[in-house]
C-alpha positions as CSV (number, residue, x, y, z in Angstrom):
1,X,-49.3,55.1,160.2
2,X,-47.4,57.1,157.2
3,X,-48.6,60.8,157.2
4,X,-48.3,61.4,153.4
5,X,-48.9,65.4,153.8
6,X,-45.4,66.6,152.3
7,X,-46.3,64.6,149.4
8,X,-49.8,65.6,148.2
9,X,-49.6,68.3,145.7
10,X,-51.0,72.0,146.4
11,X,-53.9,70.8,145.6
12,X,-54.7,67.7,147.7
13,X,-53.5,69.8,150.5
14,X,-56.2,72.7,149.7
15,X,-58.9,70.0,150.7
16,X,-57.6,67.6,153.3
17,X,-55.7,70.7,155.2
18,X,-57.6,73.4,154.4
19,X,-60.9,72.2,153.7
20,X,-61.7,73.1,150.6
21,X,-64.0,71.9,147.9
22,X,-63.3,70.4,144.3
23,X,-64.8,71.4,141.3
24,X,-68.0,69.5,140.8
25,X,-67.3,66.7,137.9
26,X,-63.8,67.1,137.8
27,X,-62.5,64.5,140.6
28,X,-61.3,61.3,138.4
29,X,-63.9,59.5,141.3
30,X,-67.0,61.2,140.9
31,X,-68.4,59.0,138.1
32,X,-66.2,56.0,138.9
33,X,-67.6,52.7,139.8
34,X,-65.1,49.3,140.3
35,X,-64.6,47.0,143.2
36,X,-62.7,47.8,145.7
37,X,-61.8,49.9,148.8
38,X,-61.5,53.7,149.3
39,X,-58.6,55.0,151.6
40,X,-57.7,58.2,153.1
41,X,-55.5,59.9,151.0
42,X,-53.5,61.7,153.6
43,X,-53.2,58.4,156.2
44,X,-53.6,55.6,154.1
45,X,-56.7,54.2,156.1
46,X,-59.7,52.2,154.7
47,X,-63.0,54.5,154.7
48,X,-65.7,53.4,152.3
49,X,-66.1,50.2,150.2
50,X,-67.4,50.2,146.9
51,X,-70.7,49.1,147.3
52,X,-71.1,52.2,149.9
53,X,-70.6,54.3,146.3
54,X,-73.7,55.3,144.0
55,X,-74.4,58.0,141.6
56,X,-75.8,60.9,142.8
57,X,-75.5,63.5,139.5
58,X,-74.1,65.6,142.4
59,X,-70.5,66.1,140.9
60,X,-68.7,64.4,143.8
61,X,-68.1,60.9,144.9
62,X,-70.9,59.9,147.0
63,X,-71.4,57.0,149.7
64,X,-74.7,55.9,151.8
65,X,-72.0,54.0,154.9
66,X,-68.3,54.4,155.8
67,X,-66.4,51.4,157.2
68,X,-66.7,51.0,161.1
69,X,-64.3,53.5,162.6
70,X,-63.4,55.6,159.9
71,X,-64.9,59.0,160.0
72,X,-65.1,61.5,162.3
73,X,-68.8,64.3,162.1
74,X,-68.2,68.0,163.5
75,X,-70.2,70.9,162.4
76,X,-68.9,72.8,160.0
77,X,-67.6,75.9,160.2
78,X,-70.7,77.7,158.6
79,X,-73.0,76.8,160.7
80,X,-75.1,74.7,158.4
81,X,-73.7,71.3,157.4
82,X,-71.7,69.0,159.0
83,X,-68.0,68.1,157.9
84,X,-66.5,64.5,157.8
85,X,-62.9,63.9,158.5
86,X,-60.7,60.5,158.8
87,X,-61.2,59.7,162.1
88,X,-57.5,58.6,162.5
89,X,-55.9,61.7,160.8
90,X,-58.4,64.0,160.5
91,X,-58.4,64.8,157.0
92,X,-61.1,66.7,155.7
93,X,-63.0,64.5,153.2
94,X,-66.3,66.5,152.2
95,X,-69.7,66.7,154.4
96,X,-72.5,64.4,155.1
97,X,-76.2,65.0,154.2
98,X,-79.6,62.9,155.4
99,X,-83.0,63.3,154.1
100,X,-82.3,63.6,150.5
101,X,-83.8,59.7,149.6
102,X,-80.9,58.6,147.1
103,X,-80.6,55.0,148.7
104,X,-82.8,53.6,151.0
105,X,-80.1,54.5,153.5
106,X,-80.8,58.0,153.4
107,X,-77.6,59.3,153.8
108,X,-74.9,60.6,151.3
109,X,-70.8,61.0,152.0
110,X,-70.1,63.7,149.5
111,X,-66.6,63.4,149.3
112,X,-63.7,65.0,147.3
113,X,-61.8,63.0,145.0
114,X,-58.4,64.5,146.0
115,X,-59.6,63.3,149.6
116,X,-59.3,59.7,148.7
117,X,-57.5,57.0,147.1
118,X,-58.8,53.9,145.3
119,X,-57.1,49.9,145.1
120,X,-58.9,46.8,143.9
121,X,-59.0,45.1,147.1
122,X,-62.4,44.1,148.9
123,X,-60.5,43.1,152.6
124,X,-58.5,45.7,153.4
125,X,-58.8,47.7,156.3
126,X,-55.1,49.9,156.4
127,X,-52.5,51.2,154.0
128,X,-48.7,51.8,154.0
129,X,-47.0,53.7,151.3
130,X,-43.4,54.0,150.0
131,X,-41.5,56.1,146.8
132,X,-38.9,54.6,144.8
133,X,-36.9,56.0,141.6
134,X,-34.6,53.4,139.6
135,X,-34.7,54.5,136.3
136,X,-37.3,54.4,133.8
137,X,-40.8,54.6,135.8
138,X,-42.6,52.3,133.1
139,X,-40.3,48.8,134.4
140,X,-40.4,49.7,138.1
141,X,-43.6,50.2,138.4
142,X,-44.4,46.9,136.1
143,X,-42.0,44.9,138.9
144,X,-43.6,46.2,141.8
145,X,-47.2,46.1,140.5
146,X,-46.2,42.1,140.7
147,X,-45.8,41.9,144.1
148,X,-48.2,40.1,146.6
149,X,-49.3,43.0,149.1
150,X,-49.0,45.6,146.6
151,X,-52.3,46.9,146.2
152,X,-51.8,50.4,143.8
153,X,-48.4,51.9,141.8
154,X,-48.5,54.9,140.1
155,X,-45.9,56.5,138.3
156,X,-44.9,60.4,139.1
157,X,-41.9,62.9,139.6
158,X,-40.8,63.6,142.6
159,X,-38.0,65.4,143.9
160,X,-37.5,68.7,142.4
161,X,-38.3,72.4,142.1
162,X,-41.2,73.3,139.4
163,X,-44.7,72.8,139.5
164,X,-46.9,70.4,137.8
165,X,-43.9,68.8,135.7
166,X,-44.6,67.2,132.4
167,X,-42.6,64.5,131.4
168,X,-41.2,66.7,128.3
169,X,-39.6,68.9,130.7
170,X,-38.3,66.5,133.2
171,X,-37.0,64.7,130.5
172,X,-34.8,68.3,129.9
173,X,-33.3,67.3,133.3
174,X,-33.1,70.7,134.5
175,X,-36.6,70.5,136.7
176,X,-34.7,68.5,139.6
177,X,-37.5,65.6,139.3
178,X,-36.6,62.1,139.0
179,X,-39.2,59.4,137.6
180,X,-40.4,57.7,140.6
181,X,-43.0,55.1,141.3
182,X,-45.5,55.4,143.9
183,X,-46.0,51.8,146.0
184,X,-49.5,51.3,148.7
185,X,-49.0,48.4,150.1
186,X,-51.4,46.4,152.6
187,X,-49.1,45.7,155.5
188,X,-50.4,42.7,156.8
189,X,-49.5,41.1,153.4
190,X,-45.7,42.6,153.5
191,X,-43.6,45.2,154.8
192,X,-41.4,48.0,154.0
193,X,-38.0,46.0,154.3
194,X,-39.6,43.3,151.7
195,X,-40.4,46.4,149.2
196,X,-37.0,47.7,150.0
197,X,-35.5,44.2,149.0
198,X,-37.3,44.3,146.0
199,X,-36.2,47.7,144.6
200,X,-32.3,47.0,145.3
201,X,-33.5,44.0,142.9
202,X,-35.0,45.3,140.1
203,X,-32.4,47.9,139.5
204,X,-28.8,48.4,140.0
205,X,-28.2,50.0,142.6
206,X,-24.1,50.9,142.1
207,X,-25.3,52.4,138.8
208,X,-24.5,56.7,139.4
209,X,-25.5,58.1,136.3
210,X,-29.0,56.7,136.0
211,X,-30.3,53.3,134.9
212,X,-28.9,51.3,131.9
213,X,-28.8,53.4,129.0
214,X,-30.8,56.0,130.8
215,X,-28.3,58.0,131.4
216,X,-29.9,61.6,133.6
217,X,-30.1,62.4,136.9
218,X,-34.1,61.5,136.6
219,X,-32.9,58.0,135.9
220,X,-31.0,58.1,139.0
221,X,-31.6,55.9,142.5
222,X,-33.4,57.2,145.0
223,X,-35.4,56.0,148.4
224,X,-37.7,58.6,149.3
225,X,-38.2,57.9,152.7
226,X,-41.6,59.1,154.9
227,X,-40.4,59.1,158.3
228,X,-37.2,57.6,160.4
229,X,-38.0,54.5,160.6
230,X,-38.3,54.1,156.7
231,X,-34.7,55.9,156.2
232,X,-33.6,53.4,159.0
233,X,-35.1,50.4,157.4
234,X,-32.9,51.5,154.3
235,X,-29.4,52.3,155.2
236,X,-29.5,49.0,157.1
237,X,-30.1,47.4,153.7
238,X,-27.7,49.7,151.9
239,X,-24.8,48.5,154.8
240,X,-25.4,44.9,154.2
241,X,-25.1,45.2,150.5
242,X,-21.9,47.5,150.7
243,X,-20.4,44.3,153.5
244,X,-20.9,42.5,150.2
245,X,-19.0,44.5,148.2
246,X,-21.6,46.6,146.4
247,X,-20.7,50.3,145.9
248,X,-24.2,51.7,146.3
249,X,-25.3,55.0,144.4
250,X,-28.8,54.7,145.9
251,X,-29.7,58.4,147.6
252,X,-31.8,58.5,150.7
253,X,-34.1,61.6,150.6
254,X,-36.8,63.2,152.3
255,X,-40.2,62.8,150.9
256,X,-41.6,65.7,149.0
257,X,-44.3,66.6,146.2
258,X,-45.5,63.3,144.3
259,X,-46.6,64.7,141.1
260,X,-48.7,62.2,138.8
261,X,-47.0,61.7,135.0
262,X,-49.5,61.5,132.9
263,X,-52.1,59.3,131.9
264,X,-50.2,57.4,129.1
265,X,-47.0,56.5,131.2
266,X,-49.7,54.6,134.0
267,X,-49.5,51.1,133.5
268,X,-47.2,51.4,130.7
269,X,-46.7,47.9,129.9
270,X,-50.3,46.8,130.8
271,X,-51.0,49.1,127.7
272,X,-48.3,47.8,125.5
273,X,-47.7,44.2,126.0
274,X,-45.3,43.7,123.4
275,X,-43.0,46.3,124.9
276,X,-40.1,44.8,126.4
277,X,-39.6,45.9,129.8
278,X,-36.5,47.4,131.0
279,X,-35.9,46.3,134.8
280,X,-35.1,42.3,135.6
281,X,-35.1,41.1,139.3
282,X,-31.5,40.0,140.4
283,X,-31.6,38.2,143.3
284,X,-28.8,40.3,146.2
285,X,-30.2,39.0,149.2
């Protein structure tokens, strides 16, 4: 298990740390329906399906049955309601309410939106995550998007000192960021090492001045690594490439605030198929 905490913005943290509440309507879940599986956004583990969501009107995502396992009831602090966490991390997610005849279940998971994450996959029951930068954001996250086990990317900056960057001023380079892409991966499918191998692939990793005619320090090669074992896993790869004679730029940094880019840089080439993508896979292993 990843524990994404140093990750989540200020405001993920205000709700799965300190248990606070979204604004009702606001959560980018709340009034989304597509098949698929709804994790814990702090741990990565599977915690409602999608036919567990209906519409309730009540401003927040809302479920009649959780995935066996999952969450954790306590009452809640005021006496009154009762809170659900993950049951692995303990993330607050929202509270639980009977009695209230939506379904025939007669039960309702009012969750937050920030609590959660959402993939397309029906099956799976865990997550892992990793954070790459290699230049532009729009051709990583295209390549790794691509890659059986990869379940979500999502395209953010990452590394630097201001809040809530826009891609204007990253693009100033004086905000520290770097365009990163965000991988969540279903690990019984692959595993960090294979994602690894892929990134030293799709970019070039000797490259110190960013990526191609990118030329920035946001265009430059970073691993942004969870926990030991993912630095590990990658400065054994970054030894066997320099025993091969690569002069490796790559970075290895500490994970810190993922902040999403903005709506038109998701799924760039997905939106713009005639676009011609800047990243080609190179095989070096």
């Amino acid at each position: 298990m990843i524990n994404k905490s140093k990750s989540l913005t200020p405001e993920s943290l205000a709700i799965v740390k300190d248990k606070g509440t979204e604004v009702p309507h606001l959560g980018v879940h709340a009034n989304f329906a597509a098949d698929g599986t709804y994790l814990c956004r702090q741990c990565g583990l599977a915690l409602f399906r999608s036919d567990h969501k209906f519409l309730s009107s009540c401003g927040w995502p809302s479920f009649d049955n959780e995935l066996e396992n999952a969450i954790k009831r306590q009452p809640d602090q005021d006496g009154r309601r009762t809170e659900i966490l993950c049951q692995r991390c303990d993330a607050h997610l929202g509270h639980v309410f009977t009695g209230e005849g939506f379904t025939e279940k007669n039960l309702r998971h009012c969750v937050n939106s920030l609590a959660i994450d959402f993939v397309d996959d029906l099956e799976m029951n865990d997550s892992e995550e990793a954070i790459f930068a290699g230049g532009c954001f729009w051709g990583m996250q295209q390549l790794f998007r691509e890659i059986q086990g990869v379940v979500k990317t999502e395209v953010g900056y990452i590394g630097g000192q201001s809040l809530s960057p826009t891609y204007r001023q990253i693009c100033s380079g004086n905000t520290g960021h770097f365009e990163a892409v965000r991988v969540i991966y279903d690990p019984t499918k692959t595993d960090y090492e294979a994602l690894l191998k892929v990134f030293f692939e799709i970019h070039d990793p000797t490259q110190f001045d960013g990526q191609g005619v990118d030329i920035g320090d946001q265009y430059k090669s970073v691993i942004f690594y969870f926990n030991e074992l993912q630095k590990a896993a990658a400065e054994k790869l970054i030894l066997l490439l320099k025993n091969k004679g690569l002069n490796i730029a790559t970075q290895l940094l500490p994970v810190t605030t993922f902040w999403l880019a903005e709506e038109s840089h998701q799924d760039y080439y997905q939106k713009h198929s005639s676009a011609f993508v800047c990243h080609r896979r190179i095989k070096r292993f």
